[in-house]
PyMOL Python script that loads the backbone (N, CA, C, O; Angstrom):
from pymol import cmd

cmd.read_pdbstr("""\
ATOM      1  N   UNK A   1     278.780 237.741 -42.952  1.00  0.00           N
ATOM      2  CA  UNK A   1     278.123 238.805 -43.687  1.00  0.00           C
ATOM      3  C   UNK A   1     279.166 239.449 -44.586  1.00  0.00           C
ATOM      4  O   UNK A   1     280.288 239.666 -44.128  1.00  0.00           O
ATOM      5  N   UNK A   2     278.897 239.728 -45.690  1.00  0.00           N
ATOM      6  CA  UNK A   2     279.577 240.143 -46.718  1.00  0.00           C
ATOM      7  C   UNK A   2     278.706 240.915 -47.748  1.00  0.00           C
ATOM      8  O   UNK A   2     277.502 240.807 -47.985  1.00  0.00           O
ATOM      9  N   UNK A   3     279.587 241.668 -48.256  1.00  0.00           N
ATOM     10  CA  UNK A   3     279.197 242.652 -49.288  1.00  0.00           C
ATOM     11  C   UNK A   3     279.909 242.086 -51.060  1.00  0.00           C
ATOM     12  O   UNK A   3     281.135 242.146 -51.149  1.00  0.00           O
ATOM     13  N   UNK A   4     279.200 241.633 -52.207  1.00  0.00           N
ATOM     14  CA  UNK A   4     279.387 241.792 -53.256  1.00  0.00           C
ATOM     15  C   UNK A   4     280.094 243.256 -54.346  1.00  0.00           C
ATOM     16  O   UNK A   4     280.236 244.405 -53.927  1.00  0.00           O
ATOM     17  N   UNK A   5     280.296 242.974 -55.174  1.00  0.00           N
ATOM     18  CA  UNK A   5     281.095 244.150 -55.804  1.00  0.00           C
ATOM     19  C   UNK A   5     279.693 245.355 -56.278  1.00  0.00           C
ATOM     20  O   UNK A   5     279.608 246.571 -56.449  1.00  0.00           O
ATOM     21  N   UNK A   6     278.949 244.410 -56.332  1.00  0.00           N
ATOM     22  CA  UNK A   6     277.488 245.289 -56.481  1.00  0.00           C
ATOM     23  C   UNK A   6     276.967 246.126 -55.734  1.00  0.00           C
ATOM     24  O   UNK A   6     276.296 247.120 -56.011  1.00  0.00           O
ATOM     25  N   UNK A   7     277.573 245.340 -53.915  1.00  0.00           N
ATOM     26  CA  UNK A   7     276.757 246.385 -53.103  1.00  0.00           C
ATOM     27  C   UNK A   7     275.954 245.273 -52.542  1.00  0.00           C
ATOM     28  O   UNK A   7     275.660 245.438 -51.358  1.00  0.00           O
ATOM     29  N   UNK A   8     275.522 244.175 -53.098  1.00  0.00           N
ATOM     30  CA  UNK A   8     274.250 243.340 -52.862  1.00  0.00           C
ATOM     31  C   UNK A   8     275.073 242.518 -50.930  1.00  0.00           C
ATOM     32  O   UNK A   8     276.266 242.215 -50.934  1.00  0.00           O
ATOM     33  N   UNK A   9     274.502 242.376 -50.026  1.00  0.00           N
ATOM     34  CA  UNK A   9     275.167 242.076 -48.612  1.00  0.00           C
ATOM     35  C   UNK A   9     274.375 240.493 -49.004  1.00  0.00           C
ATOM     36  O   UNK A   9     273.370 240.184 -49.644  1.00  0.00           O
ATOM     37  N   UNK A  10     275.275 239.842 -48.352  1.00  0.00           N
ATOM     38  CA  UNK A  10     275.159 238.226 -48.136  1.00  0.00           C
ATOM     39  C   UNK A  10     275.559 237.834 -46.843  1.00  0.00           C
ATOM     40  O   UNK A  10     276.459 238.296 -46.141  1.00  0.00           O
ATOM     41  N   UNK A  11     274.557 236.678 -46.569  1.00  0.00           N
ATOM     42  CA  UNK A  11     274.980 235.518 -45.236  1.00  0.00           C
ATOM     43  C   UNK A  11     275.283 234.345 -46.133  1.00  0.00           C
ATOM     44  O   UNK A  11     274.722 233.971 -47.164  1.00  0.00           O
ATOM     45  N   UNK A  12     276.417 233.813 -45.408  1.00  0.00           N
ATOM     46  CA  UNK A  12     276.725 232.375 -46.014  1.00  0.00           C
ATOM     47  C   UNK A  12     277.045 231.822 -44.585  1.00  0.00           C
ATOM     48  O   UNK A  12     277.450 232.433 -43.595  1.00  0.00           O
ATOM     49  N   UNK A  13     276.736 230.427 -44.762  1.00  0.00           N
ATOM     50  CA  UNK A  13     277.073 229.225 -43.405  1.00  0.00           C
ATOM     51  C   UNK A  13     277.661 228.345 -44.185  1.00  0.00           C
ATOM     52  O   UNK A  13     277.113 227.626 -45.020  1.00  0.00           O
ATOM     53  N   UNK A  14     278.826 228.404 -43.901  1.00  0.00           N
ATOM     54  CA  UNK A  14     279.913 227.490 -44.448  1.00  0.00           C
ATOM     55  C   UNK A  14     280.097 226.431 -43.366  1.00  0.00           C
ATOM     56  O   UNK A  14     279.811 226.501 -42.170  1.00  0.00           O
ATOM     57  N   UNK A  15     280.755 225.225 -44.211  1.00  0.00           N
ATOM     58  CA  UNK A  15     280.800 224.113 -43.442  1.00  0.00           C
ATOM     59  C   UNK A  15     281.830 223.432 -43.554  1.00  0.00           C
ATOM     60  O   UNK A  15     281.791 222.377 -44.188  1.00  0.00           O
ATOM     61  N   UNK A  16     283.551 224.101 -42.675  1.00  0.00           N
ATOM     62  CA  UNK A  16     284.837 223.243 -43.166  1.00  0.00           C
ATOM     63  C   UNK A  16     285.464 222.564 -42.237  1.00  0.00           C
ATOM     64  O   UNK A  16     285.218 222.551 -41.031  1.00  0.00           O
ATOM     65  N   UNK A  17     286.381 221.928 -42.888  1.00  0.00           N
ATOM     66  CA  UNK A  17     287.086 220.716 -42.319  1.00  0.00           C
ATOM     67  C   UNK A  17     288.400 221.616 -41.237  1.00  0.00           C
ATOM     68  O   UNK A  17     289.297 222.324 -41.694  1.00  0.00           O
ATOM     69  N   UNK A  18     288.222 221.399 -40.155  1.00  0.00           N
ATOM     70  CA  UNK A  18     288.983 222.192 -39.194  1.00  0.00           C
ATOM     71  C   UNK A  18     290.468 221.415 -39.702  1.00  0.00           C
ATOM     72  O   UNK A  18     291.412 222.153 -39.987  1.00  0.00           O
ATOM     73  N   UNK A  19     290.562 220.583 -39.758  1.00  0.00           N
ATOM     74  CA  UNK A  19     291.969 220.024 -40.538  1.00  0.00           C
ATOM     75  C   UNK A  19     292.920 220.571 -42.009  1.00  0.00           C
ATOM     76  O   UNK A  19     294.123 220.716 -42.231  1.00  0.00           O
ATOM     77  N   UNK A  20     291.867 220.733 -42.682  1.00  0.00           N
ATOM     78  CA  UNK A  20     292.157 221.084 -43.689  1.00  0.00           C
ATOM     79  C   UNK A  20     291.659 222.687 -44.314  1.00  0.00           C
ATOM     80  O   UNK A  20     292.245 223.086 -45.320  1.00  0.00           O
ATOM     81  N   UNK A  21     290.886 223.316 -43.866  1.00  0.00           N
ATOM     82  CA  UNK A  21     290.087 224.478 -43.756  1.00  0.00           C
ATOM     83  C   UNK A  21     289.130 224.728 -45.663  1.00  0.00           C
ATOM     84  O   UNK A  21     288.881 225.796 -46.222  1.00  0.00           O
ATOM     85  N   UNK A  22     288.831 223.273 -46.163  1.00  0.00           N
ATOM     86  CA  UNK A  22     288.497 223.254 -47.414  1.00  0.00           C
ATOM     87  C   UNK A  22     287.257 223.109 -46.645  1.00  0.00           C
ATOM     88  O   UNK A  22     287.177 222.626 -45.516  1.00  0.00           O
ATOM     89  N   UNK A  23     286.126 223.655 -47.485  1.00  0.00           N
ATOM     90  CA  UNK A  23     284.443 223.748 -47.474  1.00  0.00           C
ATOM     91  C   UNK A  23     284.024 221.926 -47.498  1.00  0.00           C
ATOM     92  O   UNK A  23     284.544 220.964 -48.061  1.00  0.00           O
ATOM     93  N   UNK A  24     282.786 222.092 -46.546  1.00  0.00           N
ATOM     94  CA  UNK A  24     282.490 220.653 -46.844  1.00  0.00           C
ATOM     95  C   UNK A  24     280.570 220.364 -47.588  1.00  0.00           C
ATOM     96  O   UNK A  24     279.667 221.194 -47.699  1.00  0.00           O
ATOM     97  N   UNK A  25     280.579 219.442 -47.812  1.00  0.00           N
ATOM     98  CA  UNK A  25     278.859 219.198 -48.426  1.00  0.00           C
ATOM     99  C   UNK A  25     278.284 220.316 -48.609  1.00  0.00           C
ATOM    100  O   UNK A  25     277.352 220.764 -47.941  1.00  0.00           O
ATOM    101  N   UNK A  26     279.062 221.048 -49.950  1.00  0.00           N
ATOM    102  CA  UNK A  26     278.856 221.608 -50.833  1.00  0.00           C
ATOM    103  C   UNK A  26     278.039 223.500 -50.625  1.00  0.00           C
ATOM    104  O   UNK A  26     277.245 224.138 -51.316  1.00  0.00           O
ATOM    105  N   UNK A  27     278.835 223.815 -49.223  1.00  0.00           N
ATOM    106  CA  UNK A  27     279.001 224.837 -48.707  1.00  0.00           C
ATOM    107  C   UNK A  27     279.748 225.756 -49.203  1.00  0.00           C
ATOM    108  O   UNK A  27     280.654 225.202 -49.825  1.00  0.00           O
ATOM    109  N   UNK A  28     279.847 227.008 -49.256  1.00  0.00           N
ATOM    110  CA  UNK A  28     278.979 228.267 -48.162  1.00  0.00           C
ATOM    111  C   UNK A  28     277.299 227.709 -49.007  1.00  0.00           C
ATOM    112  O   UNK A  28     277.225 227.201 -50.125  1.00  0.00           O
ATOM    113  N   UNK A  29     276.457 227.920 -48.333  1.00  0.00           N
ATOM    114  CA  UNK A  29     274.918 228.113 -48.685  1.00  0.00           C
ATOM    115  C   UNK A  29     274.434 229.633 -48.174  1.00  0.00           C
ATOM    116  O   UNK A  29     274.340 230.072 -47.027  1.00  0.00           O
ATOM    117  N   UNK A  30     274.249 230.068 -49.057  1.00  0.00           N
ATOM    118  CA  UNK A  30     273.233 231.422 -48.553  1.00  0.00           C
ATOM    119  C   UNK A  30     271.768 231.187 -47.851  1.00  0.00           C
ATOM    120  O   UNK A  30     270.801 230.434 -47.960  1.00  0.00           O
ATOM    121  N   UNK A  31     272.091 232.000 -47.274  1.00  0.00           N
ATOM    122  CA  UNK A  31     271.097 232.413 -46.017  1.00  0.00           C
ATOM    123  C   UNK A  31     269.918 232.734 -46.362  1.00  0.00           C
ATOM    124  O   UNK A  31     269.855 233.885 -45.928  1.00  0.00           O
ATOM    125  N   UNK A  32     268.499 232.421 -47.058  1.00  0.00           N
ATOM    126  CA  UNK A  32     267.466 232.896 -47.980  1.00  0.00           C
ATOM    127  C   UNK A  32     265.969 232.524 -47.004  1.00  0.00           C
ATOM    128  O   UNK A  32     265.667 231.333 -46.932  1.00  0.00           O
ATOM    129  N   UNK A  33     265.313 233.274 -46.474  1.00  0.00           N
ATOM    130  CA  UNK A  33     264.217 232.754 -46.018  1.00  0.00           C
ATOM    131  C   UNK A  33     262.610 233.602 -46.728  1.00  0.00           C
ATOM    132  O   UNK A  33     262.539 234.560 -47.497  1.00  0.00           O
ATOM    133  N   UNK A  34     261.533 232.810 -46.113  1.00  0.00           N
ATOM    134  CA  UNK A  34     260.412 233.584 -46.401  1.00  0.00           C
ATOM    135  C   UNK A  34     259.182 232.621 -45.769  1.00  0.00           C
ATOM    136  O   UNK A  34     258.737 231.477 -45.681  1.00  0.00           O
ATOM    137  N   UNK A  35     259.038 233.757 -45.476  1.00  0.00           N
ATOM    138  CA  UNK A  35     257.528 233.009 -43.912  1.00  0.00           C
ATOM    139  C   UNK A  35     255.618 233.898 -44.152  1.00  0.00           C
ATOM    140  O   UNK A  35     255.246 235.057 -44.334  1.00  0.00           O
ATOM    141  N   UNK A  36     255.133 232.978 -44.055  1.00  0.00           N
ATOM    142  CA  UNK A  36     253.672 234.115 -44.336  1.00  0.00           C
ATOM    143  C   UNK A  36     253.661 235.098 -42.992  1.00  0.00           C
ATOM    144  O   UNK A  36     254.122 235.020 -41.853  1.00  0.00           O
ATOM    145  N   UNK A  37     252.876 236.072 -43.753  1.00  0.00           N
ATOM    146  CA  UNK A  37     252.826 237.324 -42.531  1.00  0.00           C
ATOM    147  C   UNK A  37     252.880 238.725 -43.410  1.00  0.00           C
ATOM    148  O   UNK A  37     252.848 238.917 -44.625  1.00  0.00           O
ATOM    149  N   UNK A  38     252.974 239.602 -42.307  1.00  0.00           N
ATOM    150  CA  UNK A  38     253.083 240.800 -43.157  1.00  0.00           C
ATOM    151  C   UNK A  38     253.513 241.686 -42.116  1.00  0.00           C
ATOM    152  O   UNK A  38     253.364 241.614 -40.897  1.00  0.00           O
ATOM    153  N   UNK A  39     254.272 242.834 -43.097  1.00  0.00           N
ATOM    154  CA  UNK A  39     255.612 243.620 -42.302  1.00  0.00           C
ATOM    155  C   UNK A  39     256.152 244.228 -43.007  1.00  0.00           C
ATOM    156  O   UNK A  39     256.334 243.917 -44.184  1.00  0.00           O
ATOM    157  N   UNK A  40     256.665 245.562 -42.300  1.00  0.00           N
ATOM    158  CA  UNK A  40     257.999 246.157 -43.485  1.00  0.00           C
ATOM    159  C   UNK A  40     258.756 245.478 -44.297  1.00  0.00           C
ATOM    160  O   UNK A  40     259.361 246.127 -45.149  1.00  0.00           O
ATOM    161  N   UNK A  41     258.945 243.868 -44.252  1.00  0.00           N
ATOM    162  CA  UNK A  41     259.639 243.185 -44.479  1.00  0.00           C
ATOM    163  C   UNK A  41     259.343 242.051 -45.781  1.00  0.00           C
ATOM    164  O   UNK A  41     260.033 241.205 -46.350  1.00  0.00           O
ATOM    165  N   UNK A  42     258.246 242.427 -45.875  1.00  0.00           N
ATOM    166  CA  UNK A  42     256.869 241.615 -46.954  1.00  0.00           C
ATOM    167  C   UNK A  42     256.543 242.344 -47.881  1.00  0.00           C
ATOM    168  O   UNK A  42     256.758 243.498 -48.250  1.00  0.00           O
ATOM    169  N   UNK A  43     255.711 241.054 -48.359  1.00  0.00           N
ATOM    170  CA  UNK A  43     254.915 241.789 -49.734  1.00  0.00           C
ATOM    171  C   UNK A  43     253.466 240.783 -50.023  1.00  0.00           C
ATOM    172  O   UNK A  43     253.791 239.752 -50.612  1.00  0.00           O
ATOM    173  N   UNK A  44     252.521 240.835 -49.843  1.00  0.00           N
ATOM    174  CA  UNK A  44     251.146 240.099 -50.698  1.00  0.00           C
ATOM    175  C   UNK A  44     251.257 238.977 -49.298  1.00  0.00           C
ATOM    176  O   UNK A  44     250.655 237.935 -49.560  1.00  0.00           O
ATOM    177  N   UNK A  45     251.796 238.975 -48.104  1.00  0.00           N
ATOM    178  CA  UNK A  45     251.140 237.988 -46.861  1.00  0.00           C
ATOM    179  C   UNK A  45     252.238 237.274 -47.378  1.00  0.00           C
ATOM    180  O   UNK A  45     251.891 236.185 -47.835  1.00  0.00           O
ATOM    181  N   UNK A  46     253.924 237.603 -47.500  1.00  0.00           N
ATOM    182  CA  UNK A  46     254.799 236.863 -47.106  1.00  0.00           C
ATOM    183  C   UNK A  46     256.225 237.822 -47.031  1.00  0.00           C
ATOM    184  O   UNK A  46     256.640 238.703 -47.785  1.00  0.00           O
ATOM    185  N   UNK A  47     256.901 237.104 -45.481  1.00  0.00           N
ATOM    186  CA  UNK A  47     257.655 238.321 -44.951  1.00  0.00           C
ATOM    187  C   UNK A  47     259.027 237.412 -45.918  1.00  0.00           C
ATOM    188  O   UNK A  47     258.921 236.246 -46.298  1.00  0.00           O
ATOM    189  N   UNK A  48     260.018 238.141 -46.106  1.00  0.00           N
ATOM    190  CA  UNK A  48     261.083 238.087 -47.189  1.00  0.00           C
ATOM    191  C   UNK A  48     262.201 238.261 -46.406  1.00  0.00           C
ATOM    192  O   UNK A  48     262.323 239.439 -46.072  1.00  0.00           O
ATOM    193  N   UNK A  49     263.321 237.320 -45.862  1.00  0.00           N
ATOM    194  CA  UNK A  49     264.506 237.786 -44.899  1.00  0.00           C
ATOM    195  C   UNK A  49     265.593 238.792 -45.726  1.00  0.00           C
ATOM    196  O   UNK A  49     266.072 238.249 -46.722  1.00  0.00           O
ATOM    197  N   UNK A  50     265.864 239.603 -45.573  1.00  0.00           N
ATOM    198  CA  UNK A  50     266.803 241.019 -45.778  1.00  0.00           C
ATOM    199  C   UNK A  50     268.300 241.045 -45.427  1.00  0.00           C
ATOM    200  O   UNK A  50     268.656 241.671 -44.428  1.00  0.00           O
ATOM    201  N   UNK A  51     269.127 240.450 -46.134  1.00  0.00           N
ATOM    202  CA  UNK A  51     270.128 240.268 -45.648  1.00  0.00           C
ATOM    203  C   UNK A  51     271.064 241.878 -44.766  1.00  0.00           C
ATOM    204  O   UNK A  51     271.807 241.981 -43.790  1.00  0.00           O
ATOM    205  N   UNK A  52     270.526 242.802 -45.707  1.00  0.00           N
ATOM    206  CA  UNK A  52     271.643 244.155 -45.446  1.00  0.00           C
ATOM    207  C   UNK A  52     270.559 244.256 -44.332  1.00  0.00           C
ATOM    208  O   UNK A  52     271.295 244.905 -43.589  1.00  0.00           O
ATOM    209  N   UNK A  53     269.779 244.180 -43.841  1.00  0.00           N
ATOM    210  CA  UNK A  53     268.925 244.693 -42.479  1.00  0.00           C
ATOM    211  C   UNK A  53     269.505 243.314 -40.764  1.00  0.00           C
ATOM    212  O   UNK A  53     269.139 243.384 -39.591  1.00  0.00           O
ATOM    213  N   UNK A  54     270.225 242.537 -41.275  1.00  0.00           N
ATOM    214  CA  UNK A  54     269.752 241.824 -39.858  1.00  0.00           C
ATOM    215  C   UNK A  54     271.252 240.893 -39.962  1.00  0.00           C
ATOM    216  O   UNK A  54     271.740 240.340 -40.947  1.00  0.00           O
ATOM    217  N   UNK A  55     271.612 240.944 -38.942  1.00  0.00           N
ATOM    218  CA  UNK A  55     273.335 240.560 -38.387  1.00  0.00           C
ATOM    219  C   UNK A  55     272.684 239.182 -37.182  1.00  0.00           C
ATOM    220  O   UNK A  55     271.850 239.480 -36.327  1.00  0.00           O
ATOM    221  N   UNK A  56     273.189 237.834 -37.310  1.00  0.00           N
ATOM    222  CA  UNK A  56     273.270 237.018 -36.733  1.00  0.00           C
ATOM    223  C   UNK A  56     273.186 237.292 -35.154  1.00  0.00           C
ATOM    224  O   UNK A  56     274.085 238.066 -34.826  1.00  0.00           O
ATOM    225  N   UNK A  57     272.570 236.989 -34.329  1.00  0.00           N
ATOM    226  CA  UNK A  57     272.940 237.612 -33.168  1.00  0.00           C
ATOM    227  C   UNK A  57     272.786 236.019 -31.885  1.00  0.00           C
ATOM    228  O   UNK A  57     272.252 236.286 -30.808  1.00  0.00           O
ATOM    229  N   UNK A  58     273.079 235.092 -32.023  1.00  0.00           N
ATOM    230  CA  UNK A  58     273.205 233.685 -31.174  1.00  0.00           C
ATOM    231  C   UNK A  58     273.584 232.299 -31.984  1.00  0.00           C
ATOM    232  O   UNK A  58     273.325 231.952 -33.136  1.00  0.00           O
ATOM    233  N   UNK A  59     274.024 231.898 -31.329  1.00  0.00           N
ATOM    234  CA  UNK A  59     275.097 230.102 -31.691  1.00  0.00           C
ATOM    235  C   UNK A  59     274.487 229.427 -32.458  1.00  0.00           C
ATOM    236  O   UNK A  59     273.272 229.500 -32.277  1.00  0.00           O
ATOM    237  N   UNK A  60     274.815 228.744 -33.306  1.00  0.00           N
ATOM    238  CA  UNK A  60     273.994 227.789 -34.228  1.00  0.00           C
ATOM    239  C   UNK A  60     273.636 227.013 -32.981  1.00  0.00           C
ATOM    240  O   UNK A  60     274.136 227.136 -31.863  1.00  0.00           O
ATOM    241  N   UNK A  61     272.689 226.199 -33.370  1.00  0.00           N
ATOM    242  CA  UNK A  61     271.947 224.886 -32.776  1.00  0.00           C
ATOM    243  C   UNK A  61     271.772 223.529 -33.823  1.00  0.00           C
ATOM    244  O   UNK A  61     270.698 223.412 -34.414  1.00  0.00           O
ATOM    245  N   UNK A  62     272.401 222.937 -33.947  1.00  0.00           N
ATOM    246  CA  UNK A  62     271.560 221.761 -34.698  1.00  0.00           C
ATOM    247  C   UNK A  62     271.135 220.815 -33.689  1.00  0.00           C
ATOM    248  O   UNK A  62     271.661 220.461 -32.634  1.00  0.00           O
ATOM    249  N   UNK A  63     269.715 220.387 -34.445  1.00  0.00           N
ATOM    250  CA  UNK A  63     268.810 219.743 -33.716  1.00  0.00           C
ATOM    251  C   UNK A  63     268.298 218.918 -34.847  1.00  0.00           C
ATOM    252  O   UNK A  63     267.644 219.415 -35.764  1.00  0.00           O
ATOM    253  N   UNK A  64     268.660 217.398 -34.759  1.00  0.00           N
ATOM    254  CA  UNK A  64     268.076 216.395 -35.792  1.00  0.00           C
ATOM    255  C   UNK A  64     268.072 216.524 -37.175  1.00  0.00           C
ATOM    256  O   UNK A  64     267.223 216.130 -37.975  1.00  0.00           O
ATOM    257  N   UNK A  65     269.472 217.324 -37.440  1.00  0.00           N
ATOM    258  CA  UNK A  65     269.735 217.550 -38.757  1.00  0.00           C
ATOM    259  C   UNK A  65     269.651 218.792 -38.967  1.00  0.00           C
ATOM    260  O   UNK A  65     270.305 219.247 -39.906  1.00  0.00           O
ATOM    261  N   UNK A  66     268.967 219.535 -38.293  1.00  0.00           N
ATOM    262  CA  UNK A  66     268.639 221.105 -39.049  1.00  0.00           C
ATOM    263  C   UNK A  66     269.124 222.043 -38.376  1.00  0.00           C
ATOM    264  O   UNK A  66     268.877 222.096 -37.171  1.00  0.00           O
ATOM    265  N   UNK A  67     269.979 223.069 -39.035  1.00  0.00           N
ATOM    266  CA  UNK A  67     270.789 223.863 -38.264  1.00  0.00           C
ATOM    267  C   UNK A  67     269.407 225.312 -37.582  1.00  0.00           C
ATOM    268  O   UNK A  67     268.398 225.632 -38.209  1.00  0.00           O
ATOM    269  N   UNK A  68     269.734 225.753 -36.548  1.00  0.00           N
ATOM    270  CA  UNK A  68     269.152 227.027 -36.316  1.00  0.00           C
ATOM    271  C   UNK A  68     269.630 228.085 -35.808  1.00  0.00           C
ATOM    272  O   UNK A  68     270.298 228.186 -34.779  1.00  0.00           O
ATOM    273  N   UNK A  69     269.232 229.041 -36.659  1.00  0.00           N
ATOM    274  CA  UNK A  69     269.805 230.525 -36.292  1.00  0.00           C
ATOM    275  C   UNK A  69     269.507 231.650 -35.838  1.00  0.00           C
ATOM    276  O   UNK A  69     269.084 232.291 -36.800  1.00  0.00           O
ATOM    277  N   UNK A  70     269.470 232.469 -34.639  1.00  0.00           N
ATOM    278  CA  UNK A  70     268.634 233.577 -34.410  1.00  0.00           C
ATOM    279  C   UNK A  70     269.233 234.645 -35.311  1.00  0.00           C
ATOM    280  O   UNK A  70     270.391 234.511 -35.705  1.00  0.00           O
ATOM    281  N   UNK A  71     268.509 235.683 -35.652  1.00  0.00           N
ATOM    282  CA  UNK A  71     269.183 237.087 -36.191  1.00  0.00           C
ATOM    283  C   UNK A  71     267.907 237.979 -35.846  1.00  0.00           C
ATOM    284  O   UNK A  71     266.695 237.776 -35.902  1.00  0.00           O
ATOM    285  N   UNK A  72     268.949 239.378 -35.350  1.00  0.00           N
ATOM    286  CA  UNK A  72     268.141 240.375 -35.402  1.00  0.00           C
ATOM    287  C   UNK A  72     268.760 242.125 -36.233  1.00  0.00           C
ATOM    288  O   UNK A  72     269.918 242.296 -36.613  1.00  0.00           O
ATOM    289  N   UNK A  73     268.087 242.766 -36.293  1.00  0.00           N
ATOM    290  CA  UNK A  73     268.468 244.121 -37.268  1.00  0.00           C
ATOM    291  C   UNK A  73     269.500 244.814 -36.939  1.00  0.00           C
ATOM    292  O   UNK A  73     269.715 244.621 -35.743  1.00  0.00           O
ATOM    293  N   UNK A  74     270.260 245.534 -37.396  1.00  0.00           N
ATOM    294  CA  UNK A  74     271.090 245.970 -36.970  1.00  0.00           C
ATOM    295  C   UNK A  74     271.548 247.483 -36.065  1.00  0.00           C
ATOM    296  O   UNK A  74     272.602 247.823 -35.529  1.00  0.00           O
ATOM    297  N   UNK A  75     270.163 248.172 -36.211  1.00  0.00           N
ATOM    298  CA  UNK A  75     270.328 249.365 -35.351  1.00  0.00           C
ATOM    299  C   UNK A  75     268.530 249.098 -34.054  1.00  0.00           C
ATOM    300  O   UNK A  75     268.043 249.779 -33.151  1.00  0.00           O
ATOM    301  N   UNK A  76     268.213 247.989 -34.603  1.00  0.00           N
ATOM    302  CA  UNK A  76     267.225 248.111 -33.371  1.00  0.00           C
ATOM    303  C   UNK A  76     265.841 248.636 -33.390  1.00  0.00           C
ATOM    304  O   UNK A  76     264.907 248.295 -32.664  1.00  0.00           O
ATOM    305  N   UNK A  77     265.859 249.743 -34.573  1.00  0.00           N
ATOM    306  CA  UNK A  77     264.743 250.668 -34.802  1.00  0.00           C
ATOM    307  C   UNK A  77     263.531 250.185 -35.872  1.00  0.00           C
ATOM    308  O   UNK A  77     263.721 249.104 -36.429  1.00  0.00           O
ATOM    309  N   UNK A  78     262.457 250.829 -36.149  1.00  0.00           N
ATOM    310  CA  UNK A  78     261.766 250.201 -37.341  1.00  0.00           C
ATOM    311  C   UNK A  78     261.082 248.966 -37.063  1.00  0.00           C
ATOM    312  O   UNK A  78     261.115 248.165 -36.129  1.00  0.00           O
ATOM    313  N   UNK A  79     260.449 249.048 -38.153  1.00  0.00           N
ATOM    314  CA  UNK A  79     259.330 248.231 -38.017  1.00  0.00           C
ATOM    315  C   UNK A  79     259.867 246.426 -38.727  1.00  0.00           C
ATOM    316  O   UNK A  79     259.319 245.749 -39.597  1.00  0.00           O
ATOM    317  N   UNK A  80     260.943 246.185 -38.012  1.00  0.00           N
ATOM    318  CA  UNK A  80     261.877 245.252 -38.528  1.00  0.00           C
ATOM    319  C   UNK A  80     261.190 243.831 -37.914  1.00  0.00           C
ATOM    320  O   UNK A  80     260.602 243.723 -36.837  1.00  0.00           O
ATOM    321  N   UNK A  81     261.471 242.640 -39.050  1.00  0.00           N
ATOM    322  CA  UNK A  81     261.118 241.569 -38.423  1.00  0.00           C
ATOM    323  C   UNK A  81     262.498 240.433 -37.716  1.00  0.00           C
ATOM    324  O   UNK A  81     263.506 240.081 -38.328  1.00  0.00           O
ATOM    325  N   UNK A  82     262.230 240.173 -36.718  1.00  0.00           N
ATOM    326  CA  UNK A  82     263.139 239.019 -35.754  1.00  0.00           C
ATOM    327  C   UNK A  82     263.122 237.268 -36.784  1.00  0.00           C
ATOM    328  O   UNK A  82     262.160 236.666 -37.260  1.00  0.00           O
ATOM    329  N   UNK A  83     264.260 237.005 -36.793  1.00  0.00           N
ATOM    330  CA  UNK A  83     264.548 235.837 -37.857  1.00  0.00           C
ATOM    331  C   UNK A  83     264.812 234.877 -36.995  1.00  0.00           C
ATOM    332  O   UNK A  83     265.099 233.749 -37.396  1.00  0.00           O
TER     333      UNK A  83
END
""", "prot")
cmd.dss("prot")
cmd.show_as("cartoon", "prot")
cmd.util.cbc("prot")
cmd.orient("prot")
């Protein structure tokens, strides 16, 4: 999690070479989701992931190629959605 000079907060999942500590297949990728539903977190029946609202909170998993990530908000409160 990181903050831009703007202010704007980012997730990136980078992917490097423990040998060499250079990025691999064309990593960091930002963290960008959006799921139907509706929520503080939405707009028109689709919820929008919030980077400055929600801090990683369990281990990657890859499973058959696809990485997975839990995240949840960062103070707990609100009408926040679970990622």
């Amino acid at each position: 999690m990181t903050s831009d000079a703007s202010g704007n907060v980012h997730h990136r999942l980078h992917a490097i070479d423990l040998a060499t500590g250079a990025e691999q297949f064309g990593a960091p990728t930002e963290i960008a989701a959006t799921y139907p539903g509706n929520g503080a977190e939405g707009a028109n029946g689709v919820l929008i992931f919030t980077p400055a609202l929600h801090t990683v909170r369990s281990a990657l998993t890859l499973v058959n190629g696809t990485i997975y990530m839990g995240w949840t908000t960062h103070c707990m409160s609100g009408n926040y959605i679970r990622w």
